[in-house]
PDB file of N, CA, C and O in Angstrom:
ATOM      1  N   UNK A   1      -4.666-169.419 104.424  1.00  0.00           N
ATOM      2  CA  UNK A   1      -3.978-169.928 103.249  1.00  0.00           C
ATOM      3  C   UNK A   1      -3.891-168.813 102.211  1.00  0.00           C
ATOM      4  O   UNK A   1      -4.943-168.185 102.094  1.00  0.00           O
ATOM      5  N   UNK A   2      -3.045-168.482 101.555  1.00  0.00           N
ATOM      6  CA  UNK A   2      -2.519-167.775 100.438  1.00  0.00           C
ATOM      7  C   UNK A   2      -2.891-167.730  99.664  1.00  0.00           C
ATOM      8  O   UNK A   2      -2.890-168.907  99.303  1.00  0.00           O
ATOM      9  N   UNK A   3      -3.564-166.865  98.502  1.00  0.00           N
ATOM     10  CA  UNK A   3      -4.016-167.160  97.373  1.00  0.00           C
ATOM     11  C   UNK A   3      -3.754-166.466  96.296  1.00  0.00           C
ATOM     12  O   UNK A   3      -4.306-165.367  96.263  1.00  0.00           O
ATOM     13  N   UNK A   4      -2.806-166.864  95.013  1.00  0.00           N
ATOM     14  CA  UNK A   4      -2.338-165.737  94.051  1.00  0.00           C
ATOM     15  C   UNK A   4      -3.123-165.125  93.019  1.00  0.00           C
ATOM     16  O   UNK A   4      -3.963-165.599  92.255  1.00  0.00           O
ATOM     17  N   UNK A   5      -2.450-163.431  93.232  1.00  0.00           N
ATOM     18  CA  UNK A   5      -3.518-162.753  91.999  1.00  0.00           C
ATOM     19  C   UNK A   5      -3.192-162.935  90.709  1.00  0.00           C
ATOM     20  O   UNK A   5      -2.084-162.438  90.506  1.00  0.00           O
ATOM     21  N   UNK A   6      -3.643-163.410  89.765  1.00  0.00           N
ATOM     22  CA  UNK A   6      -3.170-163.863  88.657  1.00  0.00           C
ATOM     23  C   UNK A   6      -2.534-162.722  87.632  1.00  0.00           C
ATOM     24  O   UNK A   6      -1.524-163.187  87.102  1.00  0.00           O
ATOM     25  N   UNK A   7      -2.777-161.571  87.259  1.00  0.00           N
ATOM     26  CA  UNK A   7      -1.825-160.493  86.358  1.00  0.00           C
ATOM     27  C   UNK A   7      -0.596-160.095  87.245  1.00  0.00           C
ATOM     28  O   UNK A   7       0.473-159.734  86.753  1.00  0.00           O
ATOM     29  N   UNK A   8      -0.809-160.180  88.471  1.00  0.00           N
ATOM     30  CA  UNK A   8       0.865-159.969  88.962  1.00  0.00           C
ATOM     31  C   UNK A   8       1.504-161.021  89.464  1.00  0.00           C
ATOM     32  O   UNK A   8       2.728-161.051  89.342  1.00  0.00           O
ATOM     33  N   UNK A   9       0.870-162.020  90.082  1.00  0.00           N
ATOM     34  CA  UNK A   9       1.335-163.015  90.698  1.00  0.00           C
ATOM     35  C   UNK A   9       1.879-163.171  92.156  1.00  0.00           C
ATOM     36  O   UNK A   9       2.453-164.093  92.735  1.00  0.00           O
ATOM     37  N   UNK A  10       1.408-161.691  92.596  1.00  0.00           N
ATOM     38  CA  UNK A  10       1.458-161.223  94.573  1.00  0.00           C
ATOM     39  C   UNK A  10       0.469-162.749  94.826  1.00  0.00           C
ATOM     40  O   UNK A  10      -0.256-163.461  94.131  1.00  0.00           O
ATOM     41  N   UNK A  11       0.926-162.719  96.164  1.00  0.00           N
ATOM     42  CA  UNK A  11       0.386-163.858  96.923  1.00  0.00           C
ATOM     43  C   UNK A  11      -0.982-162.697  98.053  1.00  0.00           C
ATOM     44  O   UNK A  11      -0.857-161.518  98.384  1.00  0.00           O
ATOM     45  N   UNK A  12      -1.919-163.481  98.294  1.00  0.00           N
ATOM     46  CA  UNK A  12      -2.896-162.855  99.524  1.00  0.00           C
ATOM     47  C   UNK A  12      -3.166-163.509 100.164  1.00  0.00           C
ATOM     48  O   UNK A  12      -3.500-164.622  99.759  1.00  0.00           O
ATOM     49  N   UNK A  13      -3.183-163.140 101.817  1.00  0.00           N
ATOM     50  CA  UNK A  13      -3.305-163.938 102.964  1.00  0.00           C
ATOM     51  C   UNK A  13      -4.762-163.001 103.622  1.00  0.00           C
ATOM     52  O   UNK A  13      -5.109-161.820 103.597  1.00  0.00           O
ATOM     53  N   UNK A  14      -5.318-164.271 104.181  1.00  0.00           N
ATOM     54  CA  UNK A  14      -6.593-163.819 104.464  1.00  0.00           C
ATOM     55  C   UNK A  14      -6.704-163.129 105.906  1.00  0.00           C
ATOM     56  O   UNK A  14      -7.745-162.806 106.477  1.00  0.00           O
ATOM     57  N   UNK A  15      -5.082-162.942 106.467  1.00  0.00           N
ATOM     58  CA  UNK A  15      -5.196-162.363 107.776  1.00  0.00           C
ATOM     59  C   UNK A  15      -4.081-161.827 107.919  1.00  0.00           C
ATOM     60  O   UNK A  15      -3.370-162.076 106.945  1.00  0.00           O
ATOM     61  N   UNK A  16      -3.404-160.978 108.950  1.00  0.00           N
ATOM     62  CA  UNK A  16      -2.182-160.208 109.477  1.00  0.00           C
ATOM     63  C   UNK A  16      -1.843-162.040 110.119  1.00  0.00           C
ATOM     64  O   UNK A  16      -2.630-162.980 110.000  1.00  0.00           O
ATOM     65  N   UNK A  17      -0.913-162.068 110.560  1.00  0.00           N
ATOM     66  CA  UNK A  17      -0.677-163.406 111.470  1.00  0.00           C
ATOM     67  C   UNK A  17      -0.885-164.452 110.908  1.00  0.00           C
ATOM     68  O   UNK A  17      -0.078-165.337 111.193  1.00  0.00           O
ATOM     69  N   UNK A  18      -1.909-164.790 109.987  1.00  0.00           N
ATOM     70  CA  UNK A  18      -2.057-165.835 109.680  1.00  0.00           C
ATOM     71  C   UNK A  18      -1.029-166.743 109.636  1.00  0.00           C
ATOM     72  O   UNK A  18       0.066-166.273 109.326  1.00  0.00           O
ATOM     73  N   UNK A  19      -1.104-168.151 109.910  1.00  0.00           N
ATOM     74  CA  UNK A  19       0.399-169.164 109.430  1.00  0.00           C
ATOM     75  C   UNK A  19       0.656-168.911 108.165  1.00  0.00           C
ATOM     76  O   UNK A  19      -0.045-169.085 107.169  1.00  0.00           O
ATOM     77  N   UNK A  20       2.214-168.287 108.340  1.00  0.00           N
ATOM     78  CA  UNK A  20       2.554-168.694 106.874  1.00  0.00           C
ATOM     79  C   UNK A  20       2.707-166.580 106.257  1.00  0.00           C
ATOM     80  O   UNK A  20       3.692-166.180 105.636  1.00  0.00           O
ATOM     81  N   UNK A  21       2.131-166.130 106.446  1.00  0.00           N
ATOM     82  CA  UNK A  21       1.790-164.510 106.262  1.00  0.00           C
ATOM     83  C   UNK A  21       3.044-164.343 106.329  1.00  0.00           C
ATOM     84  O   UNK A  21       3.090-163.698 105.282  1.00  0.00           O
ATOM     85  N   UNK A  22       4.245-164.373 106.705  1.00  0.00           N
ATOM     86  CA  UNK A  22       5.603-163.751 106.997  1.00  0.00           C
ATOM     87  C   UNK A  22       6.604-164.300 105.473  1.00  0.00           C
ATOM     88  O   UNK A  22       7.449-163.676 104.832  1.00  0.00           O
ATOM     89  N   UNK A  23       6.220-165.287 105.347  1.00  0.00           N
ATOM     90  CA  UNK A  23       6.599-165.849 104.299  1.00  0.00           C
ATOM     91  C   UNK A  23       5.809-165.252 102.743  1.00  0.00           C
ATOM     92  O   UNK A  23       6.339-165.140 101.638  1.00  0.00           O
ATOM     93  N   UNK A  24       4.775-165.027 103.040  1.00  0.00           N
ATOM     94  CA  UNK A  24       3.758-164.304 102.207  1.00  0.00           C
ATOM     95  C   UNK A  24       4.538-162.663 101.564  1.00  0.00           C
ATOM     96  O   UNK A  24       5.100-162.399 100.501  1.00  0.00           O
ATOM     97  N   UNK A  25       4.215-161.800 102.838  1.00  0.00           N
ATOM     98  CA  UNK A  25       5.275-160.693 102.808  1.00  0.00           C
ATOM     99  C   UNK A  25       6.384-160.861 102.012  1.00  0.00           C
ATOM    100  O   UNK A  25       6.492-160.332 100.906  1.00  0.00           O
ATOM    101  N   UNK A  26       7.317-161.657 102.577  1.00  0.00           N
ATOM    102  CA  UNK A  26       8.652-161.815 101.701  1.00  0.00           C
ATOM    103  C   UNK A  26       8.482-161.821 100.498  1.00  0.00           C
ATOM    104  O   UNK A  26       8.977-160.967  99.763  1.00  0.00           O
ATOM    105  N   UNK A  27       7.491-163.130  99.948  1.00  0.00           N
ATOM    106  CA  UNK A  27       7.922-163.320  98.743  1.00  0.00           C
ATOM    107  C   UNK A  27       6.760-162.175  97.510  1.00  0.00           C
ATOM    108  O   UNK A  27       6.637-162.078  96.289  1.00  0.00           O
ATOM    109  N   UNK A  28       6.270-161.660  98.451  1.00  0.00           N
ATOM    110  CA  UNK A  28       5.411-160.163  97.743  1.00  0.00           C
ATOM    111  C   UNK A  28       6.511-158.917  97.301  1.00  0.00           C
ATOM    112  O   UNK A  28       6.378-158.005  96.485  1.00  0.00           O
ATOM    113  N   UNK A  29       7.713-159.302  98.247  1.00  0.00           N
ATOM    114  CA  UNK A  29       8.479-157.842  98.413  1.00  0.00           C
ATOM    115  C   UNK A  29       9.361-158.329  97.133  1.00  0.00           C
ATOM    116  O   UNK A  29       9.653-157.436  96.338  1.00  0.00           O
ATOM    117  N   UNK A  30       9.795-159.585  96.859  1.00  0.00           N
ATOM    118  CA  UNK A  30      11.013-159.907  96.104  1.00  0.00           C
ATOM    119  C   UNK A  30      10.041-160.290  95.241  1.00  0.00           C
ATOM    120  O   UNK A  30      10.312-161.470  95.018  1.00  0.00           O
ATOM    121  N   UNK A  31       9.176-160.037  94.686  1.00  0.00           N
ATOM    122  CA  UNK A  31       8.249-160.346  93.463  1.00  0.00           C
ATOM    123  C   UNK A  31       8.107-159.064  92.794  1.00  0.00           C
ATOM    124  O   UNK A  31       8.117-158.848  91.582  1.00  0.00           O
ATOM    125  N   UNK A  32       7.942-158.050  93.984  1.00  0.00           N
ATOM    126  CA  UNK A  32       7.659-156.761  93.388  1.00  0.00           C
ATOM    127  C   UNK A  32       9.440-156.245  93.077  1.00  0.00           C
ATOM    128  O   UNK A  32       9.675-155.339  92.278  1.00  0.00           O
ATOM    129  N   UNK A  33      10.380-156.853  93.708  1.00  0.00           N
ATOM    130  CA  UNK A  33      11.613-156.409  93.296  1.00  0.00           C
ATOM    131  C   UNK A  33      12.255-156.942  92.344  1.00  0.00           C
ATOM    132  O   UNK A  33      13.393-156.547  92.090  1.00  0.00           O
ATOM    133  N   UNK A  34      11.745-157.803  91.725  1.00  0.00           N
ATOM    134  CA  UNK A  34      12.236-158.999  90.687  1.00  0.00           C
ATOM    135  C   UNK A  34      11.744-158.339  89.650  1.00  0.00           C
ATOM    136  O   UNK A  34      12.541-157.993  88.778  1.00  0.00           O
ATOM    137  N   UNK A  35      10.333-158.016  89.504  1.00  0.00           N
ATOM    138  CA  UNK A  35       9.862-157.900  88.090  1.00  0.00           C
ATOM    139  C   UNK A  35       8.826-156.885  88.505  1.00  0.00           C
ATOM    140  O   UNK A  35       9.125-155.733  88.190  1.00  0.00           O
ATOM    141  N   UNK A  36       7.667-157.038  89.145  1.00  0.00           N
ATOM    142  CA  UNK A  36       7.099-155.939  88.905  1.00  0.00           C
ATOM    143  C   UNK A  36       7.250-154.757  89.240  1.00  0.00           C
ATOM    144  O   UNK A  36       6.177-154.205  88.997  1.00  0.00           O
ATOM    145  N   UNK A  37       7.989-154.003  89.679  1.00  0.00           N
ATOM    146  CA  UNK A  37       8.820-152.704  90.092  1.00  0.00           C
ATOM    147  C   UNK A  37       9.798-152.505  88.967  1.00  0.00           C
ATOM    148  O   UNK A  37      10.807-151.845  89.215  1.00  0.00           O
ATOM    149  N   UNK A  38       9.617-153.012  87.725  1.00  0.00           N
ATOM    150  CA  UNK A  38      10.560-152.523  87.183  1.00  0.00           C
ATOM    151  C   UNK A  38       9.935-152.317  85.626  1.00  0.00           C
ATOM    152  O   UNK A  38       9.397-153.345  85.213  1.00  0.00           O
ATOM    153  N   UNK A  39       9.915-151.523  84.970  1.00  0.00           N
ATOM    154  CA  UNK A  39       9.688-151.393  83.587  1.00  0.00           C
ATOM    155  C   UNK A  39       9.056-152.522  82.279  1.00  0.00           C
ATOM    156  O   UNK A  39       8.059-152.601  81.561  1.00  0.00           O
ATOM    157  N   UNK A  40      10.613-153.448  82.571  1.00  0.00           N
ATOM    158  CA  UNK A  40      10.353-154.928  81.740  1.00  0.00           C
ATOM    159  C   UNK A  40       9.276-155.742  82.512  1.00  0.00           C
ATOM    160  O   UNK A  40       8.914-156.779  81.955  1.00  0.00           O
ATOM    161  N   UNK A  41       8.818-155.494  83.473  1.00  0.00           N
ATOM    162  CA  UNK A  41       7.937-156.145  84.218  1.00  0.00           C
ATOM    163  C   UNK A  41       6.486-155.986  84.033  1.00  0.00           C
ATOM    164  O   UNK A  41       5.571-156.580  84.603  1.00  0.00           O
ATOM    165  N   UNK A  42       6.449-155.091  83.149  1.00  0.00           N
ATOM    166  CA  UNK A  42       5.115-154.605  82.794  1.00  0.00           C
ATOM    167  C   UNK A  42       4.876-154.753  81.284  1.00  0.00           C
ATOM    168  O   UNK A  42       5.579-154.552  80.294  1.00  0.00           O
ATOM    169  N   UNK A  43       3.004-155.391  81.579  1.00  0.00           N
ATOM    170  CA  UNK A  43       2.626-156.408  80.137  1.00  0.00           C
ATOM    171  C   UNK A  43       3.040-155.532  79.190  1.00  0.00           C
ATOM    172  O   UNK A  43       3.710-156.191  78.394  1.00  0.00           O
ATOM    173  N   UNK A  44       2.986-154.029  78.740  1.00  0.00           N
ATOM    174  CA  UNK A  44       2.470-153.053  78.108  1.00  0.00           C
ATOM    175  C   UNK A  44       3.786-152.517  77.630  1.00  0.00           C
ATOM    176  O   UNK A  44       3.835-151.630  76.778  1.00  0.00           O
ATOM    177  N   UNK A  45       4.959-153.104  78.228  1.00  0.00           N
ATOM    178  CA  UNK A  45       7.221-152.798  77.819  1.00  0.00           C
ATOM    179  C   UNK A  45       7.751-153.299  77.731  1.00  0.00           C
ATOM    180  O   UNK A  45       8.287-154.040  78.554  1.00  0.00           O
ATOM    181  N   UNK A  46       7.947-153.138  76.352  1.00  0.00           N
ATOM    182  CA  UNK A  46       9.086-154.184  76.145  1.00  0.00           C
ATOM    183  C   UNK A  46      10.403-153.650  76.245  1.00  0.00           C
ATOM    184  O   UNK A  46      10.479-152.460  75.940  1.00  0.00           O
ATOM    185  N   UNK A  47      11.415-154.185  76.575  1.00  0.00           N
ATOM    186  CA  UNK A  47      12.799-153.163  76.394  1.00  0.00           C
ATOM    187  C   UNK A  47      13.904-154.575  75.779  1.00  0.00           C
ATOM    188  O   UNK A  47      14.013-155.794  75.917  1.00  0.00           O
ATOM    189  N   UNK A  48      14.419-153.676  75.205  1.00  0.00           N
ATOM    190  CA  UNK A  48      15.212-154.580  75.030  1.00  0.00           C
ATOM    191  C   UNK A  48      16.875-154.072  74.172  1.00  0.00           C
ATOM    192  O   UNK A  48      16.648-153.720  73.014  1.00  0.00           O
ATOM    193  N   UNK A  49      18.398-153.995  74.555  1.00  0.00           N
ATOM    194  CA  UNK A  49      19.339-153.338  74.213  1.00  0.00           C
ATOM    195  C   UNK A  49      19.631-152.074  74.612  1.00  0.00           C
ATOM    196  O   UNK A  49      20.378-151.379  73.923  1.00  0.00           O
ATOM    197  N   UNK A  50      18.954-151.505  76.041  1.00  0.00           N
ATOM    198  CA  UNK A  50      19.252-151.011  76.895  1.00  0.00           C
ATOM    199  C   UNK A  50      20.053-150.060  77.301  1.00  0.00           C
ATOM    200  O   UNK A  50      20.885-150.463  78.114  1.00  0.00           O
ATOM    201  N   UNK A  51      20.142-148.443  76.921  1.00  0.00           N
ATOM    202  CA  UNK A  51      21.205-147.892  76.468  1.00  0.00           C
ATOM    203  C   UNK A  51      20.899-146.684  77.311  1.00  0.00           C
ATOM    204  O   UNK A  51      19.753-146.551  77.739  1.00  0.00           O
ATOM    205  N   UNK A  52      22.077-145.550  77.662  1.00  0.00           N
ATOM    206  CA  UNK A  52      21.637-144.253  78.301  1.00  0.00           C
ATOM    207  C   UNK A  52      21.063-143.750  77.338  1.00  0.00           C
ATOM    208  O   UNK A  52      21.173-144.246  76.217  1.00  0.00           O
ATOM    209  N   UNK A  53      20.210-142.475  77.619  1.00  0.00           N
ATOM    210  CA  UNK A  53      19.511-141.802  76.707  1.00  0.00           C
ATOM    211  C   UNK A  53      18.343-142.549  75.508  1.00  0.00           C
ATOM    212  O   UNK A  53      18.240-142.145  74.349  1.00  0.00           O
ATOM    213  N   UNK A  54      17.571-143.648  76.073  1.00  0.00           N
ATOM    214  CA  UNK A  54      16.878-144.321  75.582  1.00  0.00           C
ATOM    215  C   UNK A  54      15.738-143.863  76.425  1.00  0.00           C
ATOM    216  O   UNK A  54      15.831-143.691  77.640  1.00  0.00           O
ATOM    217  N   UNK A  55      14.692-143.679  75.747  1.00  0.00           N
ATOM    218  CA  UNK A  55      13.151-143.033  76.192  1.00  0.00           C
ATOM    219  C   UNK A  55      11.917-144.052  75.845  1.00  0.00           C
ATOM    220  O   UNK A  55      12.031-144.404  74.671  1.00  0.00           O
ATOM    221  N   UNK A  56      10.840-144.610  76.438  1.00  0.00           N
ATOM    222  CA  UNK A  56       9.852-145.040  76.020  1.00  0.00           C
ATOM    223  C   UNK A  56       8.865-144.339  74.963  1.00  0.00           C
ATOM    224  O   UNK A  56       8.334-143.235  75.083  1.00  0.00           O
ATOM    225  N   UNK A  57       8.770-145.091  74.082  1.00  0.00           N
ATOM    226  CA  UNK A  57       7.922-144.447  72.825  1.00  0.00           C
ATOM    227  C   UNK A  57       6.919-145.783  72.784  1.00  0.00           C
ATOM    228  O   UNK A  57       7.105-146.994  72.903  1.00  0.00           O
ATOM    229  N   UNK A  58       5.750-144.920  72.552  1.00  0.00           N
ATOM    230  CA  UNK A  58       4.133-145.800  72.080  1.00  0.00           C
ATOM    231  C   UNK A  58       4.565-146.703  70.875  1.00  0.00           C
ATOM    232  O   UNK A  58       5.191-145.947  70.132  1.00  0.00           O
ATOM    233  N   UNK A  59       4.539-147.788  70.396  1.00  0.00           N
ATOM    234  CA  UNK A  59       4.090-148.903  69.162  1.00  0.00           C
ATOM    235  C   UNK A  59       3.187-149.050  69.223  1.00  0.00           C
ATOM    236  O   UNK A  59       2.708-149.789  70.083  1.00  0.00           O
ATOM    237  N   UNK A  60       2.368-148.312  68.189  1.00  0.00           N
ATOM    238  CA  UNK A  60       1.028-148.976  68.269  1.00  0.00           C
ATOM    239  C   UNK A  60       0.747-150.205  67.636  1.00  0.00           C
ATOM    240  O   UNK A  60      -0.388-150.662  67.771  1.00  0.00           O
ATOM    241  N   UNK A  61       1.786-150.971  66.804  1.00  0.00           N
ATOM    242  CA  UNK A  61       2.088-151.970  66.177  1.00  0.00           C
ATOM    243  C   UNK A  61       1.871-153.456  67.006  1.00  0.00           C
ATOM    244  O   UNK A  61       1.360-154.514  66.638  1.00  0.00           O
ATOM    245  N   UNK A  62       2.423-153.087  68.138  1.00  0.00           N
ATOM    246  CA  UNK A  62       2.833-154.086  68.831  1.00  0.00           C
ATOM    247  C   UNK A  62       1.827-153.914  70.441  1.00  0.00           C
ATOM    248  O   UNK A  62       1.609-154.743  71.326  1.00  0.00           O
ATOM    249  N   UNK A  63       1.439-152.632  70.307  1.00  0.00           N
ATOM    250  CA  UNK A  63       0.435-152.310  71.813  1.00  0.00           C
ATOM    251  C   UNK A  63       1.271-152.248  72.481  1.00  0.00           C
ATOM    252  O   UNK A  63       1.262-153.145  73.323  1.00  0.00           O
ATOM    253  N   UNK A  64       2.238-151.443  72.558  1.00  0.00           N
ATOM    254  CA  UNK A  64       3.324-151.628  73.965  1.00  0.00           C
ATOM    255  C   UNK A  64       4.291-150.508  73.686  1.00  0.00           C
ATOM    256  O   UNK A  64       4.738-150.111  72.610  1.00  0.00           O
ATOM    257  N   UNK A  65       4.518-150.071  74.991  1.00  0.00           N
ATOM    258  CA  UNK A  65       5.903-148.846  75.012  1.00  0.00           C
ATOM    259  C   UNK A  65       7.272-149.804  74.566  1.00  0.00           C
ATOM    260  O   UNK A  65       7.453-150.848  75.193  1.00  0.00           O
ATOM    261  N   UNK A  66       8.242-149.411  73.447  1.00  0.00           N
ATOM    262  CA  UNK A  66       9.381-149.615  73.535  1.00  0.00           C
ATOM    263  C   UNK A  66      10.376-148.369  73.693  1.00  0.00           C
ATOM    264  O   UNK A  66       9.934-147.251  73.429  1.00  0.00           O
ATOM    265  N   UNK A  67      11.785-148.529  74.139  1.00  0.00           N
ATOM    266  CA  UNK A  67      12.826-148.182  74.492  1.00  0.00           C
ATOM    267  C   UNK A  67      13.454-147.873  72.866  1.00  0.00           C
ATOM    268  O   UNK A  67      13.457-148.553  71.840  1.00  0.00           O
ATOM    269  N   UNK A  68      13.824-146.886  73.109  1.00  0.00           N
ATOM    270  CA  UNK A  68      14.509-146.013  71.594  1.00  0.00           C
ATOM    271  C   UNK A  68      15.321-145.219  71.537  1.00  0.00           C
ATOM    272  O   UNK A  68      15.223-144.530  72.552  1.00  0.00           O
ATOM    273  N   UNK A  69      16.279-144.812  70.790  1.00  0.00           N
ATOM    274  CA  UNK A  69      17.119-143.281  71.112  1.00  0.00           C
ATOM    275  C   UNK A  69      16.356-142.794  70.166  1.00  0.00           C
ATOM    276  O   UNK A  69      16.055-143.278  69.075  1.00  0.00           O
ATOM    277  N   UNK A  70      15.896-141.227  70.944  1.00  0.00           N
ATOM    278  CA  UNK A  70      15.225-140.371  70.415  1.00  0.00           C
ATOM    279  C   UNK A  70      16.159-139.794  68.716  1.00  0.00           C
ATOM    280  O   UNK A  70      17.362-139.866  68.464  1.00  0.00           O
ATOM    281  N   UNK A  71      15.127-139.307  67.928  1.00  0.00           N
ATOM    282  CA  UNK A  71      15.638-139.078  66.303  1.00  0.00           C
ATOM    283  C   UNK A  71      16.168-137.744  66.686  1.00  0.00           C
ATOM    284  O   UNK A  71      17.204-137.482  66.075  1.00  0.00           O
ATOM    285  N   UNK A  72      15.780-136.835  67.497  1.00  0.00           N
ATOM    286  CA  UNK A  72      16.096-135.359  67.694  1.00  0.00           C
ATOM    287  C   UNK A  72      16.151-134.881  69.169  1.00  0.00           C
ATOM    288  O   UNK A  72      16.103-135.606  70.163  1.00  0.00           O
ATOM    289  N   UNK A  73      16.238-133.797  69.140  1.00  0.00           N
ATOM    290  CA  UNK A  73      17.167-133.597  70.459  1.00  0.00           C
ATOM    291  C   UNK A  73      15.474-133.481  71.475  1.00  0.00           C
ATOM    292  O   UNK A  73      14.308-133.206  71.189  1.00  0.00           O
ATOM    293  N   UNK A  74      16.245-133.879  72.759  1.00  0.00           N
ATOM    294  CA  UNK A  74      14.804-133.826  73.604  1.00  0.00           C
ATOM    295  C   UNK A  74      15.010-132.575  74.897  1.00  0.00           C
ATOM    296  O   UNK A  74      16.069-131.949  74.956  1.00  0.00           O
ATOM    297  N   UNK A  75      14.043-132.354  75.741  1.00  0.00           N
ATOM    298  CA  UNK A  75      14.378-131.427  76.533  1.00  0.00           C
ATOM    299  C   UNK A  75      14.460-131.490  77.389  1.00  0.00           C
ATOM    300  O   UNK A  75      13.759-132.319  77.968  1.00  0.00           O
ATOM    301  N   UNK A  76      15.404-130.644  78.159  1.00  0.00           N
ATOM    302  CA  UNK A  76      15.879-130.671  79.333  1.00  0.00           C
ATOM    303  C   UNK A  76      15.258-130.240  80.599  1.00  0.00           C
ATOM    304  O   UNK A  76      14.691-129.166  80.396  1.00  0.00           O
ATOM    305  N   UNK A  77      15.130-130.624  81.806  1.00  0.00           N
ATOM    306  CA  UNK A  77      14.562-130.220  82.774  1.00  0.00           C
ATOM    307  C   UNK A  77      15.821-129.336  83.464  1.00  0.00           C
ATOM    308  O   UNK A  77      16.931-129.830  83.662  1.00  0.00           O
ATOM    309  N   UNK A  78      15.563-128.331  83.704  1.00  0.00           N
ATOM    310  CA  UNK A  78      16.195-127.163  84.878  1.00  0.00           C
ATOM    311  C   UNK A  78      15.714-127.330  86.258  1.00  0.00           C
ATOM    312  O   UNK A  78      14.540-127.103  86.551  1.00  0.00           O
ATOM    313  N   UNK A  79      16.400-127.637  86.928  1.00  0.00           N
ATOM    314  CA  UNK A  79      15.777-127.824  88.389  1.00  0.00           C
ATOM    315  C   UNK A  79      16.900-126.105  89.324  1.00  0.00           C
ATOM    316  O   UNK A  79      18.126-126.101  89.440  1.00  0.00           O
ATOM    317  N   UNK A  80      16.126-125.153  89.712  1.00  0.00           N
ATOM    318  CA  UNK A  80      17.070-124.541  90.523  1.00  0.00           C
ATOM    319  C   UNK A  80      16.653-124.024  92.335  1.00  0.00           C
ATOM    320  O   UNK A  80      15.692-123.436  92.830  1.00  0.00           O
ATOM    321  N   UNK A  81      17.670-124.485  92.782  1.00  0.00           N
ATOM    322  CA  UNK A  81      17.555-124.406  94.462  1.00  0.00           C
ATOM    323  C   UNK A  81      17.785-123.625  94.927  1.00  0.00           C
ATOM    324  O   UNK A  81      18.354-123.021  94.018  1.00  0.00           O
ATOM    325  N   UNK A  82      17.841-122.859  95.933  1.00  0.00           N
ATOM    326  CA  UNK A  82      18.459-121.402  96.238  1.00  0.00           C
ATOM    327  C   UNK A  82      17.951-121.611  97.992  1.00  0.00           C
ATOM    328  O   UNK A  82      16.836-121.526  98.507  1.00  0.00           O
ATOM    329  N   UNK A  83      19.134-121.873  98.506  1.00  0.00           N
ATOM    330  CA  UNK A  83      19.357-121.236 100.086  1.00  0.00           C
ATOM    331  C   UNK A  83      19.651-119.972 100.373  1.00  0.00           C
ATOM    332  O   UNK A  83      19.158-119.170  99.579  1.00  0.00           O
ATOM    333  N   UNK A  84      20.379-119.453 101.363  1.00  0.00           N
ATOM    334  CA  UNK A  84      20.378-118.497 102.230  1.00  0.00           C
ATOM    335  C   UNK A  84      21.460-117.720 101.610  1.00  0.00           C
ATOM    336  O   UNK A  84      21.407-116.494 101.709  1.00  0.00           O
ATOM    337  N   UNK A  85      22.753-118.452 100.780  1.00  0.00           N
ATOM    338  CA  UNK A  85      23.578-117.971 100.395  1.00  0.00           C
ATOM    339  C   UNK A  85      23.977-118.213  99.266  1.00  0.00           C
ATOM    340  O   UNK A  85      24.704-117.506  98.568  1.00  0.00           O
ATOM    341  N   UNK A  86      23.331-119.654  98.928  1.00  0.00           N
ATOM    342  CA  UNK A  86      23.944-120.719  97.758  1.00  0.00           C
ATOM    343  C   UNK A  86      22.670-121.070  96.840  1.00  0.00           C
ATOM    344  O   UNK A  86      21.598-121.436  97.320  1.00  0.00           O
ATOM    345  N   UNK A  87      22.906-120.919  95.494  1.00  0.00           N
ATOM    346  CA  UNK A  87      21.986-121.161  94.413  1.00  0.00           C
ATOM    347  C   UNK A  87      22.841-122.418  93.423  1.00  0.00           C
ATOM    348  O   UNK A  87      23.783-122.258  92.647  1.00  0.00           O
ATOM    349  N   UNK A  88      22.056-123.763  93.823  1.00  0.00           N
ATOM    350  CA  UNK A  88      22.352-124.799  92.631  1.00  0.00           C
ATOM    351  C   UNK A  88      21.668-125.266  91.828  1.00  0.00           C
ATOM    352  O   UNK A  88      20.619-125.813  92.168  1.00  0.00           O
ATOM    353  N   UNK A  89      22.145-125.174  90.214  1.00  0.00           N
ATOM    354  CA  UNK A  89      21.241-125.282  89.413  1.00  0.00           C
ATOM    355  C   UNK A  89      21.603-127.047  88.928  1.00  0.00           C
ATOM    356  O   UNK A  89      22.755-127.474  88.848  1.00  0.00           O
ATOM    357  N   UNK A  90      20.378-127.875  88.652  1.00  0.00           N
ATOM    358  CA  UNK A  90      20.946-129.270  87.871  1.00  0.00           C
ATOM    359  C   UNK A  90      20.040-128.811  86.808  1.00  0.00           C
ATOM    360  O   UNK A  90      18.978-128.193  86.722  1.00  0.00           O
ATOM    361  N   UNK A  91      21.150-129.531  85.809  1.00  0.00           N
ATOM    362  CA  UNK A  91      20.588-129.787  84.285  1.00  0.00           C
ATOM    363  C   UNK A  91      20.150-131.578  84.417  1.00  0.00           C
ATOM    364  O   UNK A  91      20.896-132.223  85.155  1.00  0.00           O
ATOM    365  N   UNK A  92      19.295-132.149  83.913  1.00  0.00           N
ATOM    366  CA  UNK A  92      19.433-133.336  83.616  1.00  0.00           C
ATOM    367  C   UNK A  92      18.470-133.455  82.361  1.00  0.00           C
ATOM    368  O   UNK A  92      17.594-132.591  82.407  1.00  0.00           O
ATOM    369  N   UNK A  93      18.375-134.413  81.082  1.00  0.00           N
ATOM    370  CA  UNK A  93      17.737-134.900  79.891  1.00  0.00           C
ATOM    371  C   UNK A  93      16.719-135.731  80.508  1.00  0.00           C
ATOM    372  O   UNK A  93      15.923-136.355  79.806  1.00  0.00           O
TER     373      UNK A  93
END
């Protein structure tokens, strides 16, 4: 029989095979794809108005990362590759 962990709400089966375990799986995978695999899914983020170029910043107000456009410019990561003949550089923020 199944038994849920209470801060995430995954289900646990007390065996591989057990009756019922396949159903278990599933609804572990679409639990973790629903909400906890994702940002808003976590006690500690709030997001909310959702925009490109929005970064998590500490509130210590509220105990929790929120979503913000940064006040000043932020920095860029350089990533550069280089094969045998060919050098590609990505910029991304």
């Amino acid at each position: 029989m199944a038994s849920t962990l209470t801060t995430t709400g995954l289900k646990v089966t007390d065996a591989y095979g057990e009756s019922g375990w396949a159903a278990t799986y599933n609804y572990n995978w679409q639990r973790i794809n629903d909400t906890i695999g994702k940002l808003s899914g976590l006690i500690d983020v709030q997001i909310s108005g959702i925009a490109n170029t929005h970064v998590l910043r500490w509130n210590a107000g509220s105990s929790k990362f929120v979503n913000v456009l940064p006040t000043r410019n932020i920095a860029f990561i350089t990533t550069t590759t280089t094969t045998s003949s060919t050098t590609t550089t990505t910029t991304a923020p």
